[in-house]
N, C-alpha and C positions, 0 to 999 in steps of 0.2 A: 334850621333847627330840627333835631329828628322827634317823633312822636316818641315817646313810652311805649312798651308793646303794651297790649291789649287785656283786660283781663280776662279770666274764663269765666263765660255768662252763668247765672245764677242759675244753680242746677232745677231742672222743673219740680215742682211741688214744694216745692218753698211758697211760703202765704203770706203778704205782708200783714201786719198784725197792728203796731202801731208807729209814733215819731216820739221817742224819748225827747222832752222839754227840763230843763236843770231851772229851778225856779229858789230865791231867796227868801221867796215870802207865797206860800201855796195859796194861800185862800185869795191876794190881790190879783196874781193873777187868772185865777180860775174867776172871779169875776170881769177880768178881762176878755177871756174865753169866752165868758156867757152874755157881754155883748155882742159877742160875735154870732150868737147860737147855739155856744157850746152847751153840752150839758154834762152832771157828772154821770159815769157807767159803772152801775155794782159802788161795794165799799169802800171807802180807804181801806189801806193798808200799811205795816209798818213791817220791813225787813232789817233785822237787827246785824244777819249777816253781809249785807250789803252797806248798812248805815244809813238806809233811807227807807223816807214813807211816800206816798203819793196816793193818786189816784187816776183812772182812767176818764176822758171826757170825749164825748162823741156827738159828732155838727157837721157841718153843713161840707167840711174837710174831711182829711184824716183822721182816723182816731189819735189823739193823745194822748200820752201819760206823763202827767205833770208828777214831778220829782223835786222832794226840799230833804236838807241834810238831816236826819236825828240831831236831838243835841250829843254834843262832842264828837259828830262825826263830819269827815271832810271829803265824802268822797266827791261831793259835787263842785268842791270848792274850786279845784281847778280848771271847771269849764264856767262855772260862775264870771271867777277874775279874770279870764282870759274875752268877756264878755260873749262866751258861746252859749245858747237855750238851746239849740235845738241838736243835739248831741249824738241822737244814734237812730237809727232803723231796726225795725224788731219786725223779722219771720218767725212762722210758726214752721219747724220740719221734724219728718217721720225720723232721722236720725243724726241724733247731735253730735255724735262724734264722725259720720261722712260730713256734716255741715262745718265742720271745725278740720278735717281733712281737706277740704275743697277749698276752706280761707286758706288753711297755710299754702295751699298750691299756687294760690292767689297771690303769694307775699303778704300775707294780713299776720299780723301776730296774736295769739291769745292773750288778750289781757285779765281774762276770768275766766276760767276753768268752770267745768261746768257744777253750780250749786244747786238746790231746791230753793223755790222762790216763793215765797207767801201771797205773790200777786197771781200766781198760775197755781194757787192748790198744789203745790209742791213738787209741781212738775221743773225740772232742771233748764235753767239758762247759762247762756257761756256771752262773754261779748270777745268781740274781734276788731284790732284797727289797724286798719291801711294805711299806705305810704301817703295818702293825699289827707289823712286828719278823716274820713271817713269811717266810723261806729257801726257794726251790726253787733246786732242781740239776737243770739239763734234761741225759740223755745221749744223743748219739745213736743211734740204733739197728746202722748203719752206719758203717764208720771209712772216711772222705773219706780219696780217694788228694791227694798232693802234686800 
């Protein structure tokens, strides 16, 4: 059986940031987290263009960011039903359109164009998924003026 080639390593200065978690119920599992030692980091927040709120939590791991749908929105719903939580990896890089250049070099597809995010002060995220069911969330480092 042959290997897949290889992909191109993740260009330096990219930061890991956090582990997107898709949750159905935020606050049960954030008290799950906080037996763990998790804690929460900074405010909730509610992204309307996204259709989700959450919040960041920070232990003894990775940081987190626990993610429940708004009402009437479903973006989480298909990593919910498919029983996936733990959904994407999120860098912090100096330029989100070489970092969204470099996925597609990668065979990664845009599946979000890059928006302002209420979780980063307005700074633009984009996410990216791979052929293996693999999620990044590129942010920028910088929030672009209008």
């Amino acid at each position: 059986m042959d290997n897949p080639p290889a992909l191109p390593a993740l260009p330096q200065g990219y930061e890991f940031h956090h582990i997107g978690y898709a949750c159905a119920d935020i606050e049960r599992e954030r008290l799950q987290f906080a037996a763990l030692g998790y804690q929460v980091e900074g405010q909730r927040f509610s992204d309307t263009t996204q259709g989700i709120a959450g919040y960041f939590l920070s232990g003894a791991g990775p940081r987190l960011e626990l993610l429940e749908n708004l009402p009437g929105s479903d973006t989480l719903t298909p990593w919910l039903n498919a029983g996936i939580r733990m959904y994407h990896f999120a860098y912090w890089v100096d330029d989100i359109d070489a970092a969204l250049a470099w996925a597609r070099g990668a065979r990664g597809k845009v599946m979000v164009q890059p928006v302002p995010a209420s979780a980063f002060g307005g700074r633009r995220i984009a996410f990216v998924m791979f052929r293996n069911g693999m999620m990044l969330e590129f942010i920028e480092r910088e929030c672009q003026q209008p």
